[in-house]
N, C-alpha and C positions, 0 to 999 in steps of 0.2 A: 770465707777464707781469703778471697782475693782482696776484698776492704781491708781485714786485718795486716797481710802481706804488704799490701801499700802504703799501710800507712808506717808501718814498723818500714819502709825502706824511705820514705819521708823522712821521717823523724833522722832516721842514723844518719841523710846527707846534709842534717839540719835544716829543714825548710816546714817545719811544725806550721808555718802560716798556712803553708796549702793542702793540707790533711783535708778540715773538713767535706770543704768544695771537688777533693780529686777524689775520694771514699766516695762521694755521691754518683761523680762520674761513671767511676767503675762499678759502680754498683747499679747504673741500668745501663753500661755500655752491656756487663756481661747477663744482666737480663732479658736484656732483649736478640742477646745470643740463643738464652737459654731456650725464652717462648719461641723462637722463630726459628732456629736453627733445625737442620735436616739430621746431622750427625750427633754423634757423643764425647766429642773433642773439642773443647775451647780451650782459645789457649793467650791468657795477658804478658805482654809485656810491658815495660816500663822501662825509659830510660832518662837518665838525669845528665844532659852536657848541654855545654856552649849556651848555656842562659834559659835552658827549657826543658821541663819535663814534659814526654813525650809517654802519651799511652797509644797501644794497640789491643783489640779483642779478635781473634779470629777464630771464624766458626766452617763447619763444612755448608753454608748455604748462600748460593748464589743468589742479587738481586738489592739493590740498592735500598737502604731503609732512609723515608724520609722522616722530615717532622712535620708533627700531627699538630692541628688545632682543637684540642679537645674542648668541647662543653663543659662549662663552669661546673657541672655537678656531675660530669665523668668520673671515674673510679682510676683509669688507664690513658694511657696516651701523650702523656707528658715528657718521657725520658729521653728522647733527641733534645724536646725544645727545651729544657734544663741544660742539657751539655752543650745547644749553641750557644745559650745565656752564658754558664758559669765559663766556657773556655772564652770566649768573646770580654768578659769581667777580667779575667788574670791575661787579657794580652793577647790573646789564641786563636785558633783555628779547628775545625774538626775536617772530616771527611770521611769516604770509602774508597775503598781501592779500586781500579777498573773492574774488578768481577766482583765486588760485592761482598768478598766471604771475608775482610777485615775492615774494622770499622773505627778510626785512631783520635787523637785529638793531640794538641801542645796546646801548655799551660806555660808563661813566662814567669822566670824563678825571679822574687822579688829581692831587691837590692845586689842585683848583680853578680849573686852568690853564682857559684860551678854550675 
């Protein structure tokens, strides 16, 4: 649902370029909400101003997630060092917030669009 959700609010602000790569994003930001988190409430947002799409995932669990260096024939462990890749490729940034329970990124909108 949240892939679907973003990308259908991509599209509507016209920015079809960054579907693939922001669908990937959210798609282990809110995974690894899902495997790690304490509670039963996550919650994305997204917003689109002043030259960047900004996501957030927030979960009820305390504690900073970092990136893994997984082993070539790991199965797991990849999904930060993908969102430092792909936000760092569109212009970006990632991070978590001082306690850890939200975990966001910014992607720069290509061609100066809203």
């Amino acid at each position: 649902m949240a892939r679907r959700v973003t990308a259908a609010r991509l599209r509507y602000c016209g920015l079809e370029a960054l579907v693939d790569d922001t669908i990937l994003i959210v798609s282990e930001l809110v995974t690894n909400a899902i495997q790690h988190g304490d509670g039963a409430q996550i919650t994305l947002t997204m917003t689109v101003r002043d030259g960047f799409v900004r996501l957030a995932v927030r979960h009820e669990t305390t504690g900073r997630p970092v990136v893994c260096h997984a082993d070539d024939d790991a199965e797991r462990g990849r999904g930060l060092f993908l969102v430092d890749r792909l936000t760092a490729a569109h212009g970006g940034t990632w991070g978590t917030s001082d306690a850890g329970t939200s975990t966001w990124c910014t992607l720069t909108v290509p061609d100066g669009r809203p």
